[in-house]
Every structure is written in C-alpha cells, then in structure tokens.
PLY file of the C-alpha trace (Angstrom):
ply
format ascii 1.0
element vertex 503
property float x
property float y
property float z
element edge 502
property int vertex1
property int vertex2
end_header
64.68 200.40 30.61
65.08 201.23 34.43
64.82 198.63 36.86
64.50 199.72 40.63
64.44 197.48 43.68
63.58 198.88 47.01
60.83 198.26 49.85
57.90 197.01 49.58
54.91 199.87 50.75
51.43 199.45 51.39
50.85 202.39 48.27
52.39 199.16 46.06
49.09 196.97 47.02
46.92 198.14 43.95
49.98 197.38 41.19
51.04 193.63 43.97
47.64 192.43 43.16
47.43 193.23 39.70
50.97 191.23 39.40
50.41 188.35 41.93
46.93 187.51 39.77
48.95 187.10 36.50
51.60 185.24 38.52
49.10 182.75 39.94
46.19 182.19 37.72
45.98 178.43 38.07
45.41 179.16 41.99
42.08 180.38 43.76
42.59 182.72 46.24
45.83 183.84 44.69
46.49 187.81 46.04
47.67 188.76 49.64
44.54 191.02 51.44
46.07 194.58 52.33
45.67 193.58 55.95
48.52 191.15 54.92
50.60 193.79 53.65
50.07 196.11 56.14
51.22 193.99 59.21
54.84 192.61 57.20
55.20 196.28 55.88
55.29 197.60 59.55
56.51 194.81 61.68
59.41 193.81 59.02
59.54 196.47 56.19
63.26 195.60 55.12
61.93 192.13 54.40
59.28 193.13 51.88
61.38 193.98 48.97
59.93 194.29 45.62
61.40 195.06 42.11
60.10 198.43 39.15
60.37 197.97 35.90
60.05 201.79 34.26
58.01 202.27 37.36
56.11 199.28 37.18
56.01 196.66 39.64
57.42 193.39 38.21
58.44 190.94 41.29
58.18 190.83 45.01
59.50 188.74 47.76
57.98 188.64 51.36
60.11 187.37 54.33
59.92 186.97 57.68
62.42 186.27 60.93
61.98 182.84 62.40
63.17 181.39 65.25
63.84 178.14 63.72
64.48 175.85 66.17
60.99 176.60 67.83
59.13 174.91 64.65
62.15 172.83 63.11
61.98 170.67 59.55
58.55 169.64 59.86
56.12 172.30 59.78
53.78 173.25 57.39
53.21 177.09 56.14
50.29 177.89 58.30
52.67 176.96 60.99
55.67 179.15 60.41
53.50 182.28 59.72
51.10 181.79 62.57
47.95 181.18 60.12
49.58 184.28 58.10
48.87 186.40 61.04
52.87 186.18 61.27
53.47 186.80 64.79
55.68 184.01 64.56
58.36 187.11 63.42
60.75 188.40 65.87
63.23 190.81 64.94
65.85 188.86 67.55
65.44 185.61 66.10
68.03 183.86 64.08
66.38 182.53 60.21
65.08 184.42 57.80
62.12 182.49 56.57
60.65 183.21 52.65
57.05 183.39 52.68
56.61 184.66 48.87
58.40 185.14 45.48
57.11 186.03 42.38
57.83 187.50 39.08
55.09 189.19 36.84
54.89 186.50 33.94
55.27 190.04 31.61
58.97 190.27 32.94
60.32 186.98 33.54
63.21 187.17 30.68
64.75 189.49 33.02
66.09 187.29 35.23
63.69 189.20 38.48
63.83 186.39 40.33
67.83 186.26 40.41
67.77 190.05 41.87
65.43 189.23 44.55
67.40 186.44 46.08
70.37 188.50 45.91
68.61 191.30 47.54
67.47 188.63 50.29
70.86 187.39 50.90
72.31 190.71 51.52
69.61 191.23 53.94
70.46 187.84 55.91
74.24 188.77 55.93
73.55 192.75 57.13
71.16 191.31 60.11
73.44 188.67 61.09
71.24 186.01 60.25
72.04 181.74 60.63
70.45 181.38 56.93
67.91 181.64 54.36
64.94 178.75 54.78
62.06 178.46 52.41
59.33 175.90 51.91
59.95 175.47 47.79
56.71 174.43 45.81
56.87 171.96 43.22
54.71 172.71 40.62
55.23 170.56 37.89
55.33 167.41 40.09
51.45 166.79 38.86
52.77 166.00 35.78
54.98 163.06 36.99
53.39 161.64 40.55
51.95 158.89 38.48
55.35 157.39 37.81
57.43 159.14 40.18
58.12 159.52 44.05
58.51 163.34 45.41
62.16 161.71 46.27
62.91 160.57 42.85
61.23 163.92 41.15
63.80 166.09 43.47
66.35 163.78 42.05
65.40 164.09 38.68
65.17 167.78 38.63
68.69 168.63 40.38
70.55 166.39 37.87
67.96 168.80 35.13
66.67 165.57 33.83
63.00 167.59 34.49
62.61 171.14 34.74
60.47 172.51 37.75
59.74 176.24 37.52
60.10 176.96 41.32
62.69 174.12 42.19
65.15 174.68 39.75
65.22 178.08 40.50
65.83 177.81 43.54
68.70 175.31 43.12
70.44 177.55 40.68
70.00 180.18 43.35
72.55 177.82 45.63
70.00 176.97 48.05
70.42 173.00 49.17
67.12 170.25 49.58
66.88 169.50 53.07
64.06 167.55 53.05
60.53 166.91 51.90
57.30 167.97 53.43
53.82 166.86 53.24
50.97 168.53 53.37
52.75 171.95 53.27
50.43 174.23 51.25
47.09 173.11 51.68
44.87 173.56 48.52
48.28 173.58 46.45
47.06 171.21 43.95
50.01 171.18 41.11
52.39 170.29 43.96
49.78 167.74 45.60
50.53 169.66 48.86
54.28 168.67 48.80
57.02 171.20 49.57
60.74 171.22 49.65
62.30 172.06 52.65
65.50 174.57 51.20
68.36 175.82 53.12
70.60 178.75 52.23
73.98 179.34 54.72
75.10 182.60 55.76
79.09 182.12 56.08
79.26 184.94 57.28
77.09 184.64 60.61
78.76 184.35 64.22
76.97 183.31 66.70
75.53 185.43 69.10
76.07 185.23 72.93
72.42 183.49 73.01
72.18 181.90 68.96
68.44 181.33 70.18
67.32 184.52 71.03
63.73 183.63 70.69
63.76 180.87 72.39
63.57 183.37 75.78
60.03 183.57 76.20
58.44 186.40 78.44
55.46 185.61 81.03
53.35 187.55 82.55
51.33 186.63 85.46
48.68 188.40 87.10
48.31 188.61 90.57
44.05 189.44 90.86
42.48 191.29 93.37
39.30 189.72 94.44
36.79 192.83 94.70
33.41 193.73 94.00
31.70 194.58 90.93
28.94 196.54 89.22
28.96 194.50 86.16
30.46 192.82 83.56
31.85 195.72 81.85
33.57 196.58 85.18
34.99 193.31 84.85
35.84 193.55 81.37
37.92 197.10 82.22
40.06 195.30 85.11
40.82 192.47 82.77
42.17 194.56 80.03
43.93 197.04 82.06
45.82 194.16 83.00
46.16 192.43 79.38
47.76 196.01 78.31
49.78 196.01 81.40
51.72 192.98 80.67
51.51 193.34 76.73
53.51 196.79 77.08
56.08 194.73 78.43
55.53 192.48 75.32
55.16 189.78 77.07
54.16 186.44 74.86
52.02 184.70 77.58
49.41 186.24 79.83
48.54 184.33 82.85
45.23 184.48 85.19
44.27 182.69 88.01
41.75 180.44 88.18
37.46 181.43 89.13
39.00 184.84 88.62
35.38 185.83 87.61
33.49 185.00 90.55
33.09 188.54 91.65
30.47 188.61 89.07
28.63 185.64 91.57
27.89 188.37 93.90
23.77 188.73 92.30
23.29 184.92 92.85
24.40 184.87 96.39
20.64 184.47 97.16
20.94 181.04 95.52
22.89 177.91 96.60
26.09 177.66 95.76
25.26 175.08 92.58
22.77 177.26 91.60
24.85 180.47 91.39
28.01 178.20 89.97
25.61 177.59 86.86
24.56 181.00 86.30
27.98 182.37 86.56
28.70 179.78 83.47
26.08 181.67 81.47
28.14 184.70 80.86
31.32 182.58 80.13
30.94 182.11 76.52
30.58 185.78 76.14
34.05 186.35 78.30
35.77 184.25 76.63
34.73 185.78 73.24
35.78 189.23 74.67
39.45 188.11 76.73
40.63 186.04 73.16
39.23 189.83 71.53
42.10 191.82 73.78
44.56 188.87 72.71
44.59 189.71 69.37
44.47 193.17 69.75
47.06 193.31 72.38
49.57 190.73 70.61
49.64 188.60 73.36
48.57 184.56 74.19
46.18 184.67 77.41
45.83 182.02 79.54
42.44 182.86 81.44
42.72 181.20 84.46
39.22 179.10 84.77
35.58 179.90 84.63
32.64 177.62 84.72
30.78 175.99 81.54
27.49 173.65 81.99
27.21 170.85 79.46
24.49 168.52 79.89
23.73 168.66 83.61
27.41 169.03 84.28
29.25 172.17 85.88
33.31 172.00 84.70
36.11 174.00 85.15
37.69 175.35 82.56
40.65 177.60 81.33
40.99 178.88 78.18
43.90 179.31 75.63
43.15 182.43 73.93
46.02 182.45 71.17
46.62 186.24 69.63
45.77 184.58 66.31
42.08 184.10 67.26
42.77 180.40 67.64
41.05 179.23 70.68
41.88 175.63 72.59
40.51 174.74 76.43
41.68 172.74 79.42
39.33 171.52 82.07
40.26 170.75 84.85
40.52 167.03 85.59
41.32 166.66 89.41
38.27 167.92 91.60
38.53 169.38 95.03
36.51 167.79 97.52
35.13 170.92 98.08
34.50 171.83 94.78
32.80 168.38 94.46
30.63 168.75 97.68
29.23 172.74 97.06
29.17 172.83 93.24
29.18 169.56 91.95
32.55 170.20 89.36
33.35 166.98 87.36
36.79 166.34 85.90
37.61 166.97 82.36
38.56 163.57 80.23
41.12 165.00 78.12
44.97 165.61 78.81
47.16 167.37 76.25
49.53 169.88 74.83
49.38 172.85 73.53
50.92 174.29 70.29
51.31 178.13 70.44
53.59 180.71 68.56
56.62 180.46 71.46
56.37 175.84 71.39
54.32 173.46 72.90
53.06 174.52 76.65
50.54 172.61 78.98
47.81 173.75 81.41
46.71 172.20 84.43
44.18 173.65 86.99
45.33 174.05 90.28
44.81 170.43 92.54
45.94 169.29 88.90
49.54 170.05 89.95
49.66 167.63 93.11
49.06 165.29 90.93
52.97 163.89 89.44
51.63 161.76 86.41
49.73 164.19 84.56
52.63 167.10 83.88
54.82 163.99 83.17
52.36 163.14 80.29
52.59 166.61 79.32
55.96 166.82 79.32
56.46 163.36 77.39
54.51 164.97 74.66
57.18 167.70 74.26
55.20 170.41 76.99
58.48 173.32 77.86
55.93 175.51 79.68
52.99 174.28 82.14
50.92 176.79 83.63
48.72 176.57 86.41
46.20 178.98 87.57
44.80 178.39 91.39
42.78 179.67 93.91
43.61 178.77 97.46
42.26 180.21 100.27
44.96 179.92 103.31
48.65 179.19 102.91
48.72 175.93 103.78
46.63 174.97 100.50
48.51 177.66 98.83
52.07 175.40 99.42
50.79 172.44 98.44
50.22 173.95 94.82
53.60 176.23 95.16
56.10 173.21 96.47
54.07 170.90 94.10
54.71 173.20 90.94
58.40 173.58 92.18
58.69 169.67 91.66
56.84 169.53 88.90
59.29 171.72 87.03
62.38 169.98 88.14
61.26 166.58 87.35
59.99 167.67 84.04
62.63 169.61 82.86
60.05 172.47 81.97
59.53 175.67 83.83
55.81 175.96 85.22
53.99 179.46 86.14
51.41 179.94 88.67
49.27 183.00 89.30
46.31 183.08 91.92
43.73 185.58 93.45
44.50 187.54 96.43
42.34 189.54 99.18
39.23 188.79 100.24
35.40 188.91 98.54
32.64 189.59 101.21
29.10 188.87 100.29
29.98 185.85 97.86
29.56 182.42 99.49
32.66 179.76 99.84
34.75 182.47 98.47
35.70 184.59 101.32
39.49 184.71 101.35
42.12 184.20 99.39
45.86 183.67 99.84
48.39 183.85 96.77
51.81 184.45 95.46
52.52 183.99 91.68
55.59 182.68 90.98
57.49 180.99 88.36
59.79 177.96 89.14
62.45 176.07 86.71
64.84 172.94 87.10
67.18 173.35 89.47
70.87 172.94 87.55
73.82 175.13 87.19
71.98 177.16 83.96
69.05 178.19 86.45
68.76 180.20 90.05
70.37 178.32 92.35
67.25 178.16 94.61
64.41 177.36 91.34
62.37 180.09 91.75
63.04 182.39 88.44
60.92 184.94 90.20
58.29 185.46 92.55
55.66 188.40 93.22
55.09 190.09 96.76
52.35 188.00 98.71
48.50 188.97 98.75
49.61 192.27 96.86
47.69 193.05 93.66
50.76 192.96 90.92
52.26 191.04 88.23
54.87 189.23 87.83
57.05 189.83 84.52
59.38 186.85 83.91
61.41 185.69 81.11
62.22 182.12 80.60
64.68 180.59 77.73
63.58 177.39 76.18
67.51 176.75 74.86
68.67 176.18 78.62
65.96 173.34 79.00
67.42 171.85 75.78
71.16 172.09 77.35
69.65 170.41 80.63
68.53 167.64 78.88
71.52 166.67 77.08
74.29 167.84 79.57
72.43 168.75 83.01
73.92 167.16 86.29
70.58 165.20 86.59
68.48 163.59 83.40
65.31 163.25 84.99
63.45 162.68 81.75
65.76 159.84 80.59
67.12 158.51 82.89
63.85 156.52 84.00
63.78 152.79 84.45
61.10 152.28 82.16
61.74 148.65 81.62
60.52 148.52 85.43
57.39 151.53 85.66
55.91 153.98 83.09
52.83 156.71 83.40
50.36 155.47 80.52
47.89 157.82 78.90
45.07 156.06 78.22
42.42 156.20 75.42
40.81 159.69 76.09
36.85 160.99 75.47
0 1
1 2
2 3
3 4
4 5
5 6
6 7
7 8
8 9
9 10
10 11
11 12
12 13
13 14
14 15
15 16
16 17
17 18
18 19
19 20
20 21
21 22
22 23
23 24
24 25
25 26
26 27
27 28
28 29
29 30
30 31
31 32
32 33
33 34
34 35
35 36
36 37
37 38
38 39
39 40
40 41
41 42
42 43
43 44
44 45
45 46
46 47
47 48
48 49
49 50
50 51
51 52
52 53
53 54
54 55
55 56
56 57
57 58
58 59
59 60
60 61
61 62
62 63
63 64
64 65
65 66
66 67
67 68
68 69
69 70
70 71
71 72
72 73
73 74
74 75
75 76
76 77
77 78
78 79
79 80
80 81
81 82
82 83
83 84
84 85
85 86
86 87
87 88
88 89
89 90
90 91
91 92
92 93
93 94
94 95
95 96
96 97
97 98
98 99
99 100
100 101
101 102
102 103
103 104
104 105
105 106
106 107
107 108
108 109
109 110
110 111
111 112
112 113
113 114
114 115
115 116
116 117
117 118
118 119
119 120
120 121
121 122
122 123
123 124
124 125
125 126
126 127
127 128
128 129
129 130
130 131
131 132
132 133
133 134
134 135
135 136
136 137
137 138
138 139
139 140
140 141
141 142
142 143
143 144
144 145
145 146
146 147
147 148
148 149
149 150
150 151
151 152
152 153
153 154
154 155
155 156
156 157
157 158
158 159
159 160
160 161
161 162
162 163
163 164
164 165
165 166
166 167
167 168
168 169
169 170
170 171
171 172
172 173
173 174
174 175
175 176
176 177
177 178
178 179
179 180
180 181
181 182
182 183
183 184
184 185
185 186
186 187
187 188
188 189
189 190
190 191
191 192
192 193
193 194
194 195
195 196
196 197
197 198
198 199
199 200
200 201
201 202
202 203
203 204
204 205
205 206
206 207
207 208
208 209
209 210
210 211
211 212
212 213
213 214
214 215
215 216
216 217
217 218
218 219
219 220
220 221
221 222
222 223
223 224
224 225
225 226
226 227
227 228
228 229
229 230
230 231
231 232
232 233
233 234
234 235
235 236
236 237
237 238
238 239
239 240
240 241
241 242
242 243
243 244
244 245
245 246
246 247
247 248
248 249
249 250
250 251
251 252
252 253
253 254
254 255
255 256
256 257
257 258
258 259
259 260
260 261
261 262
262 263
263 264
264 265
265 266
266 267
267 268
268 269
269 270
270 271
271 272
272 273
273 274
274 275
275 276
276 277
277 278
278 279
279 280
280 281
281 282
282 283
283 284
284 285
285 286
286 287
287 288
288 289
289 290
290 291
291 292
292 293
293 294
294 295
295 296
296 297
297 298
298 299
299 300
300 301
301 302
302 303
303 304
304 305
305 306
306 307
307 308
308 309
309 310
310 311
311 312
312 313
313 314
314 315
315 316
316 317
317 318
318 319
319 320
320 321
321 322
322 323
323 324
324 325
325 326
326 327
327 328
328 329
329 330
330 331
331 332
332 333
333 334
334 335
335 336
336 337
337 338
338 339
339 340
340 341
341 342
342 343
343 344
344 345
345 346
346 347
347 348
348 349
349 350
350 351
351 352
352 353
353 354
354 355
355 356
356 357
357 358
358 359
359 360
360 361
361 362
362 363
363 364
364 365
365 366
366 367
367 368
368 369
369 370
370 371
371 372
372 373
373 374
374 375
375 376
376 377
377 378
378 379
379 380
380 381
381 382
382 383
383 384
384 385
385 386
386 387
387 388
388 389
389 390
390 391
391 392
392 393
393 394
394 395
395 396
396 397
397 398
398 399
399 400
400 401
401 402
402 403
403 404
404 405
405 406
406 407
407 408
408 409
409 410
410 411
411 412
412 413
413 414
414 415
415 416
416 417
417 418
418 419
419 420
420 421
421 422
422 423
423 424
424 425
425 426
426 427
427 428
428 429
429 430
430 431
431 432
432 433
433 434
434 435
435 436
436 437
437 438
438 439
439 440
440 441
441 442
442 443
443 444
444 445
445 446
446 447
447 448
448 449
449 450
450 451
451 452
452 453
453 454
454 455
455 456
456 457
457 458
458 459
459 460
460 461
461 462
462 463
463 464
464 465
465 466
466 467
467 468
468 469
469 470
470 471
471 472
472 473
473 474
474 475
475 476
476 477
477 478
478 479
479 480
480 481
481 482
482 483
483 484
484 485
485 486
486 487
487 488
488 489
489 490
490 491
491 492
492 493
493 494
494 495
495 496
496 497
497 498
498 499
499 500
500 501
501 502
C-alpha cells in the first residue's frame, strides 16, 4: 500500500466528489462545485492538501487564512468564508481557519484524518501562523439533545463518556473547546446547527511587527470628473476603468461620490428638474446591477456614491453597498438639502445602520448626513470602524462644511471616515453646473495617527484617486490606551443619542 499526501489540484475534482458523497450521505448538497475548488486551489493552494491511497484519493482538508480578530468567537461559517466565496482569505493574516475534513468512509482504519492535521499543523508553524481554529460539528448530538445540553454533551464526550465522530477527533488531535456556537451550519441537522468553536496554538509563532496584518484595510476613493456623455455604456466604461484602477492596487473598498451619474441627466434637461430627477432613477436599477457586476469581478467592495430611486411618488437618494460577494445592502440618505428639497423633492431615508463587510463593520452616510454629530455616533455605538461619505458640493465653502465635519466625526468616533466628491464642471445639465472637491480620508487624532488627522488627501478639482490604507488595530489601541476616550468617557448618566424604532 502507498499512501501519498500532497496538494490539492483542480484535476482531483472528479475522484473529491466521488469521496466527499460517500463521506456525507446523510447531507443534501454534500460536494464542493469546481468553482469552489478552483478559487482555494489558486488563491491558497498549500492549504488544500489531500491524501492517495495507491493513487486513489482517500481524505482532504480545505483551509483558509483568517484574520481572526476581524470576525472573533461568534461567527457562523457563512461568515468566515464570505458565503464560501472566501475572500475573507488573506495570505498576511494571522489564523489558519479549517473549512473541511474528510476521510473516504473506504479508508478510515487508516488513521487519514491523523495525517491531515499533522500536515495542517506543519503548515501553520512554516507560515508563522497564531493557530489552528475550526468550527467542529457535532454529529451525534441528535442522539442526546433530548436529555442533554450542547454544554453537558461537550462534557460528556471529552471525559469519552459518549463518542462523537468529529469531536473526539478533534480532541485527540490536541485541539481545545473554546466555546459553543449556534446556528453555525445552517441545514446541519445531526448537529441541530450547533458547532464547537476549537483552538489549536502554534508555540512556535512570534509576533509580527503588526500581529494584525489584516486589520490594515486599503481605500480607494475616486475623485470623478463631471463630463458629458453619449450614453450609458460611456458611463459604464469610465466607471470600470476606475473600479480596475483602484482594484490593481487591491484595494478592499471602492469609494464614489455621490449623483455621480447625473451626466446621464443631460437628455432630460428639457424637463424640470423633478421631472428629469425621476427619469434619471429609471436606469438606476440597471447600474446598480452592472457596478455590484465589476465588484465581483474585480475583487473589490464598491461604495457607489448615490443615485436616485422613485418609490411610490417619492424621489430618494441612495448609495449602494455593492459587496464583491454579490451581496447587495443600501443607504439613503436621511438629511435633505434644502435645495435638494426645493428642485427635486428628495425625502430622507428612515433607516440608520451598519454595515457588515469582509474587512468589519463600516457605515455610510450621504453627504449633509455628516454635519449631522448624532447619526455617526449611532453608527459608531453599533461597532461602525469605517464611515464613508460620498458628496457633491458645489463651492468650497459647502465643500468644508462636509470636510471639517468628517474630520470631527472621525475623532469623536474613534473611526476613520473617507470622503470622495465630483470635480469640474457639467454645462447643459440644470442645478449641476459646478463642482468643487477634494477626497480625503481623516482618522482620530492621537499619537498612533498623523499628527494633523488627515491620513491622506488628493490634489483639489483634479480627476484622481486617492489610495489609502487604514489599520483597524490602532483604533482598538485608541480605545483602550489613547490620550482621549471619547467613546467612553461620556456622561451618560447626564445625555445619550437614542435610536429610535426605525421603518
């Protein structure tokens, strides 16, 4: 008998399948699609490690690299692989995360499993890696939940009063309980959806310079040039050159400013500006189709700045949160301009929230959103590390309101906030003439952080972006050791900033 271990390859799919049906035939939906394969094969291949027995395969594991402390002990395994689209991986992160293990039922006397944890351990001690971390299924806990908590089934099953196929495993594999999680595995029926949280230490890991290397989270803002337009596929080219622009810089967030679309009002101008302001919104469900297309392709969360819907009579602005797993979420905008009250009849959005993304939890506010304290305060009391804010202001005076209002925002928050607005000037389009901008992107203002705020700044009314990186770890250090503690350090037994019940 000759037993191989070695890489996992995308020529290994037809034999994976064929194994991963006989290892799961209690569960529907039970094999990996090749698409699957494909992506952890080229974006991790030393992780993908399976096992030939006499040139059969006979066992696979699938792993990832997890920045941990971005998702932490409650998370469910949707989360930490991004909805399996696993751009949650970075190669400078600090956890290698187990996202499959199995052993062709055929071959399980030979101990498979044992030589794939082995193999993984090795791999977390060659890449410098904090530890091994693995939601643990529990699939014999069906057979006791009628007279026994997940607690006391854990319990029973380390001191081998019950034996649990996966759990004991991994336990005899050295790796410790950490905690329980519900709701892990969604349609995992034999474990009733719970999980074991299980923790494996590298001793030999030292820390690097930065232990939370993924934690530094790279924006880029786009600077637009208002100009004219044949059509929407001229649009649609300017757009993407400028998605692949900041995506070659692998950049995780993509930032435009807001009405960045209204070149395309330029047919209506015949019409008042209501009128034109509605028929603009008729193309913005295609738009947004297309923009959260480029962020998957592109690998790369888009913010896209704001463009007009029409819902029962009423004209709102919104931005949407294109994700680069397909998921899409939307903001609208819930302070309106007098302006934008008096020549397009806007009304304010209802709803005021965070966002959950691949790189933590980031908010969006529109523009005169900003000059506006309590609402990034509710943001950030719901855990917000990144608030963006696309604008469109038309002289410099409006332009500092939103800039010196952002800066504050930031440094009371303990967050860094983004902005990114139009530039130039669009002739031929009414009450949208000129435009004055700078995109910029401001943070706290401590010892860890420029010592004037600003972590960078583009070149005024110049068509650019703006390529920042920001590190989540130093708003973590500000909170528990900064100079200031603006966060805590409120007298909440004397004011507070209540959310209150939402539409």
């Amino acid at each position: 008998m000759q037993i191989e271990i070695r890489k996992l390859s995308i020529d290994d799919y037809d034999e994976l399948t064929e194994a991963m049906q006989k290892a799961y035939p209690e569960i529907d939906d039970n094999v990996w699609s090749k698409r699957n394969i494909q992506k952890l094969t080229s974006i991790f291949a030393e992780g993908q490690i399976c096992i030939l027995v006499d040139g059969k395969l006979a066992a696979a594991a699938l792993s990832i690299i997890v920045q941990y402390e971005l998702f932490g002990d409650q998370h469910t395994y949707n989360e930490i692989t991004g909805n399996e689209t696993f751009n949650t991986h970075s190669n400078n992160a600090n956890v290698l995360y187990g996202i499959e293990v199995f052993v062709d039922p055929e071959f399980r006397a030979l101990r498979l499993g044992r030589r794939l944890y082995d193999a993984r351990k090795e791999l977390c001690e060659i890449l410098n890696l904090k530890s091994i971390i693995i939601g643990g299924r529990i699939p014999n806990y069906h057979l006791y939940s009628k007279e026994l908590s997940p607690r006391q089934y854990i319990t029973k099953v380390r001191n081998k009063e019950i034996y649990d196929p996966v759990l004991s495993f991994q336990i005899g594999n050295n790796f410790s309980p950490v905690k329980i999680l519900k709701g892990y595995l969604k349609g995992d029926s034999e474990s009733e959806e719970y999980a074991v949280l299980l923790q494996w230490n590298n001793i030999y890991y030292t820390a690097k310079k930065n232990t939370m290397q993924d934690s530094v989270i790279r924006l880029g803002l786009i600077q637009w040039q208002m100009r004219s337009l044949k059509n929407l596929e001229d649009f649609y080219k300017q757009v993407e050159f400028f998605v692949d622009a900041v995506a070659g810089y692998q950049s995780d967030f993509c930032l435009f400013p807001e009405l960045f679309n209204t070149p395309l009002l330029a047919p209506f101008n015949h019409m008042n500006e209501r009128e034109s302001m509605e028929k603009l919104s008729e193309l913005t469900e295609e738009i947004k189709e297309k923009i959260s297309e480029f962020a998957v392709s592109y690998n790369v969360n888009i913010i896209s700045g704001s463009m007009p819907i029409l819902e029962e009579e009423k004209l709102y602005n919104v931005s949407y949160l294109l994700h680069r797993d397909g998921k899409i979420d939307e903001y609208r905008k819930v302070h309106i301009t007098p302006n934008e009250r008096k020549y397009y009849g806007m009304t304010g959005g209802n709803e005021i929230k965070v966002f959950d993304t691949d790189c933590g939890k980031i908010g969006i506010v529109i523009c005169y959103d900003v000059e506006f304290p309590e609402l990034p305060r509710l943001l950030a009391d719901q855990g917000m590390k990144i608030l963006f804010v696309p604008y469109l202001t038309d002289t410099q005076n409006a332009y500092m309101r939103v800039r010196n209002c952002a800066s504050a925002r930031a440094i009371e928050n303990e967050c860094y906030v983004a902005i990114a607005g139009c530039v130039g000037n669009l002739p031929g389009v009414n009450n949208m003439d000129i435009q004055f901008g700078q995109a910029a992107v401001f943070t706290p203002s401590d010892f860890a952080f420029p010592s004037n705020a600003i972590k960078g700044e583009a070149t005024p009314n110049t068509e650019m972006t703006l390529i920042v990186d920001v590190d989540l770890n130093l708003l973590k250090e500000l909170h528990h050791n900064g100079s200031v503690k603006t966060m805590s350090d409120r007298r909440q037994d004397l004011y507070d900033v209540i959310l209150r019940n939402q539409n």
